[in-house]
C-alpha positions as CSV (number, residue, x, y, z in Angstrom):
1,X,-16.6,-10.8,0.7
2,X,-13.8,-12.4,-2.0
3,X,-14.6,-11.3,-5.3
4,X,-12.6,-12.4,-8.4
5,X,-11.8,-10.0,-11.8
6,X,-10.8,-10.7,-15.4
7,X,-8.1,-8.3,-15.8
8,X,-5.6,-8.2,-18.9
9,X,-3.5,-9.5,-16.7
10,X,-4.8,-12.4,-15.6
11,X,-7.3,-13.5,-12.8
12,X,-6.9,-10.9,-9.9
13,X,-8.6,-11.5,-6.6
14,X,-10.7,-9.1,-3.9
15,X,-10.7,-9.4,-0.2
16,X,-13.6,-6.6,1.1
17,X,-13.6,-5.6,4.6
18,X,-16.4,-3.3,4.1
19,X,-17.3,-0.4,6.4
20,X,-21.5,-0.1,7.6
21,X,-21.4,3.4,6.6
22,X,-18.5,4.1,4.2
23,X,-17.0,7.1,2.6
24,X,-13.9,6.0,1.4
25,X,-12.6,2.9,-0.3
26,X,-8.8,1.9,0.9
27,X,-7.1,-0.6,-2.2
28,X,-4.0,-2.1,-0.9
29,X,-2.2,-4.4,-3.2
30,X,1.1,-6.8,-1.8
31,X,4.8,-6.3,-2.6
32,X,6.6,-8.7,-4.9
33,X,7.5,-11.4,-1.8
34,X,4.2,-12.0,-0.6
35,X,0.8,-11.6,0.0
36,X,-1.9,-9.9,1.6
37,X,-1.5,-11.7,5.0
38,X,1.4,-8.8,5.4
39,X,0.7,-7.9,8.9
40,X,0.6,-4.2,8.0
41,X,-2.4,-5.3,5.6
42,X,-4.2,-7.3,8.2
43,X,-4.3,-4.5,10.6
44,X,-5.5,-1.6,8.2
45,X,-8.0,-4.2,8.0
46,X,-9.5,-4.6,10.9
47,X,-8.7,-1.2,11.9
48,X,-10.0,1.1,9.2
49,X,-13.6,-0.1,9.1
50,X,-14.1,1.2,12.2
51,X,-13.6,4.4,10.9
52,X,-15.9,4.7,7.9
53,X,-13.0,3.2,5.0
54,X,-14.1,0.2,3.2
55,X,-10.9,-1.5,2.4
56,X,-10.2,-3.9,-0.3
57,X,-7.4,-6.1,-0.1
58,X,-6.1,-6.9,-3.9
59,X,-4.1,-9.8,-4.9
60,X,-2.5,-9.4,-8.4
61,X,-3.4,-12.3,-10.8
62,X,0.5,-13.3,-10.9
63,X,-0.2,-14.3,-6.8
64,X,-3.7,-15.7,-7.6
65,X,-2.4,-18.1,-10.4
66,X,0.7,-19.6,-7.8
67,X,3.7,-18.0,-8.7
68,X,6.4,-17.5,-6.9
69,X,8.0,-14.3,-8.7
70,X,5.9,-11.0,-9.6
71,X,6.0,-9.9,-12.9
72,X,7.4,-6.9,-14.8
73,X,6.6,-3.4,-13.0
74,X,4.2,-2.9,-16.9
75,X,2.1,-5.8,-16.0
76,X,1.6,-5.0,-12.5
77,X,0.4,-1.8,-13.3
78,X,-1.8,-3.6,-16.0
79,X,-3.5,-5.6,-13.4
80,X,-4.1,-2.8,-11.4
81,X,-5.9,-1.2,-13.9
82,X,-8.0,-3.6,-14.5
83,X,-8.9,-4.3,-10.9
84,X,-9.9,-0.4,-10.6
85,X,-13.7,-0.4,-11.5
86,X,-14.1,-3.4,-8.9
87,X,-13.0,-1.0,-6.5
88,X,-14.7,2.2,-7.7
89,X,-17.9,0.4,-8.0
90,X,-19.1,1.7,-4.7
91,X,-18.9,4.8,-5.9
92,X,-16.8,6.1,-2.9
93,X,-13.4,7.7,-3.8
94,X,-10.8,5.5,-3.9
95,X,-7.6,5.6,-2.2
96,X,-5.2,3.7,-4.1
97,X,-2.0,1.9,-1.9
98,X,0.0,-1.2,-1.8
99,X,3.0,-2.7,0.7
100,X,6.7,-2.8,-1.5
101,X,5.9,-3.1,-5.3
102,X,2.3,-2.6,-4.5
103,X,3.0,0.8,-3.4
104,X,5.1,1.6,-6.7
105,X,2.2,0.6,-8.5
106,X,-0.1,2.8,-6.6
107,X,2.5,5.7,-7.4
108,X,2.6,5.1,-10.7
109,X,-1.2,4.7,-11.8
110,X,-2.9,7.0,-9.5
111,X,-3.4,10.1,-11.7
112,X,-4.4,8.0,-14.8
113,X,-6.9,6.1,-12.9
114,X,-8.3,9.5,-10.9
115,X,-7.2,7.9,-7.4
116,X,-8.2,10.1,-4.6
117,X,-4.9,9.8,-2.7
118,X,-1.9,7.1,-2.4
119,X,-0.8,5.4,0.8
120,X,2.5,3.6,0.4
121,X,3.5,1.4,2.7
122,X,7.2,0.3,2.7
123,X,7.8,2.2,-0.2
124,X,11.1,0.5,-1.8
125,X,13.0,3.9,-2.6
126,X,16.0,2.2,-3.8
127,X,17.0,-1.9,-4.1
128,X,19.4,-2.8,-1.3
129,X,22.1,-1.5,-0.8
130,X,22.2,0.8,-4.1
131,X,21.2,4.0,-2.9
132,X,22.2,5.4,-6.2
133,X,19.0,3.5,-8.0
134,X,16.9,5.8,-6.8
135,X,13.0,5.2,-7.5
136,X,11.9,8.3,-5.6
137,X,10.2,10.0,-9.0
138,X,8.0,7.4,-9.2
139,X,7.0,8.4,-5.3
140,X,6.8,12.3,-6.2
141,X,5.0,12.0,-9.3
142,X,1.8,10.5,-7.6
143,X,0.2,13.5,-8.3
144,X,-2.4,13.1,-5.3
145,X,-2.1,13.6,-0.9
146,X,0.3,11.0,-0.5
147,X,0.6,8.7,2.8
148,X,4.2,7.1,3.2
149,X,4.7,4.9,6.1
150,X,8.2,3.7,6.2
151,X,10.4,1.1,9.0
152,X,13.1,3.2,10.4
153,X,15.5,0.4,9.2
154,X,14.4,-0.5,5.7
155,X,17.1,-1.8,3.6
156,X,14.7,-0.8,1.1
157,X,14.7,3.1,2.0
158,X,15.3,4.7,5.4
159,X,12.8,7.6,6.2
160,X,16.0,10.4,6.5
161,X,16.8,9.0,2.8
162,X,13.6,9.9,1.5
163,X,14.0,13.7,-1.0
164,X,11.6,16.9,0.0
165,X,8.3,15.9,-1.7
166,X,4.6,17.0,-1.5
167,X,3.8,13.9,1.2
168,X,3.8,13.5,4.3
169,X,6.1,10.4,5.7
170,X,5.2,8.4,9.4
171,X,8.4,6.9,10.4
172,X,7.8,3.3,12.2
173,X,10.5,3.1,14.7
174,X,12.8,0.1,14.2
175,X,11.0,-1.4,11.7
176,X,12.7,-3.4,8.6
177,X,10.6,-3.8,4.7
178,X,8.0,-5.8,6.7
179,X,7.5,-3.9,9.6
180,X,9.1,-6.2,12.1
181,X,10.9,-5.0,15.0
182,X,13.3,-6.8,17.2
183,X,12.7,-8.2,20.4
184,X,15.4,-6.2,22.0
185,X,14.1,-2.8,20.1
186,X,12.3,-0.4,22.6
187,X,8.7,-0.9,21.1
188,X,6.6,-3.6,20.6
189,X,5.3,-5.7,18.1
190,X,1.9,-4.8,18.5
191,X,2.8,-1.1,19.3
192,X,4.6,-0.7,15.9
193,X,1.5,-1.6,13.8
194,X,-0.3,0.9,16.2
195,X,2.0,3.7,14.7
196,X,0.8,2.3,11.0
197,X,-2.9,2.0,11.7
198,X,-3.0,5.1,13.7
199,X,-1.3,6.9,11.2
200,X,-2.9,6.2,8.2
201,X,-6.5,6.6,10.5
202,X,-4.9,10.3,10.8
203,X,-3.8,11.2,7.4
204,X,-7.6,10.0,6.5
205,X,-9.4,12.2,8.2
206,X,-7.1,14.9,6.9
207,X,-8.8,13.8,3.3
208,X,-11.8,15.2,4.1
């Protein structure tokens, strides 16, 4: 089901992949490059279903409308909030997430918006090559259980450069920002979105 939102924002846009008996609702928004055809994305949903998570794949109204370039980090997070009682509507608790930028927006909003965890995919500790701009309080300030799933070779943030934290961090091995792994690397493809899916089906069930 596609479901379209008036936010402050702009026009923000709902992909449900909804579970037959459901106790949890996953919200993933897409990073500042692209959108919710990430593969990570695709294969929490077909995967999490299957396990009694609803998940709700959010494009911001900046992607919706055609743009090429995401916004300022302030109206991201205004869109966000405004997408929120779409996705608490079932009345399930929400876990709020997002790949890149989406994932600093779940970070940022989740205690305001009473989120009942934060997955963060590809969480962009630090731009590039500037290890020094460090967005890491953004990461421990979530306030709520906290899922990071990072590639072992993110430009964006390494796993051994995340800090000591109250979250737990699944390491895809060889992976880069999107989760792609070379042909030569000693996993597949397919096996490297096993580690994310199988992860975040884990951390889940920890929720209770």
């Amino acid at each position: 089901m596609i479901e379209t939102v008036e936010t402050d924002a702009g026009t923000a846009r709902v992909t449900w992949h909804e579970a037959n008996k459901a106790r949890l609702v996953l919200a993933v928004g897409h990073g500042a490059g692209g959108g919710i055809e990430a593969r990570d994305l695709r294969a929490l949903a077909q995967e999490l279903p299957g396990h009694g998570v609803s998940v709700a794949l959010v494009e911001q109204p900046w992607r919706v409308a055609g743009k090429k370039v995401a916004p300022a980090p302030k109206t991201l997070d205004t869109g966000w909030r405004g997408i929120w009682p779409a996705l608490a509507k079932p009345g399930l608790p929400v876990i709020s997430g997002g790949r890149s930028a989406g994932a600093r927006v779940a970070c940022r909003t989740a205690g305001e918006l009473g989120a009942h965890a934060v997955l963060a995919l590809s969480f962009p500790l630090h731009p590039p090559g500037s290890p020094e701009r460090s967005r890491a309080d953004e990461l421990l300030g979530a306030g709520v259980p906290t899922l990071v799933v990072q590639g072992g070779n993110d430009p964006f943030g390494q796993p051994q450069e995340f800090p000591d934290g109250d979250y737990q961090l699944v390491e895809v091995p060889y992976g880069d920002h999107g989760f792609a792994v070379p042909k030569r690397a000693e996993i597949t493809q397919e096996r490297a979105l096993e580690v994310i899916t199988g992860g975040v089906v884990e951390w889940v069930a920890s929720l209770g």
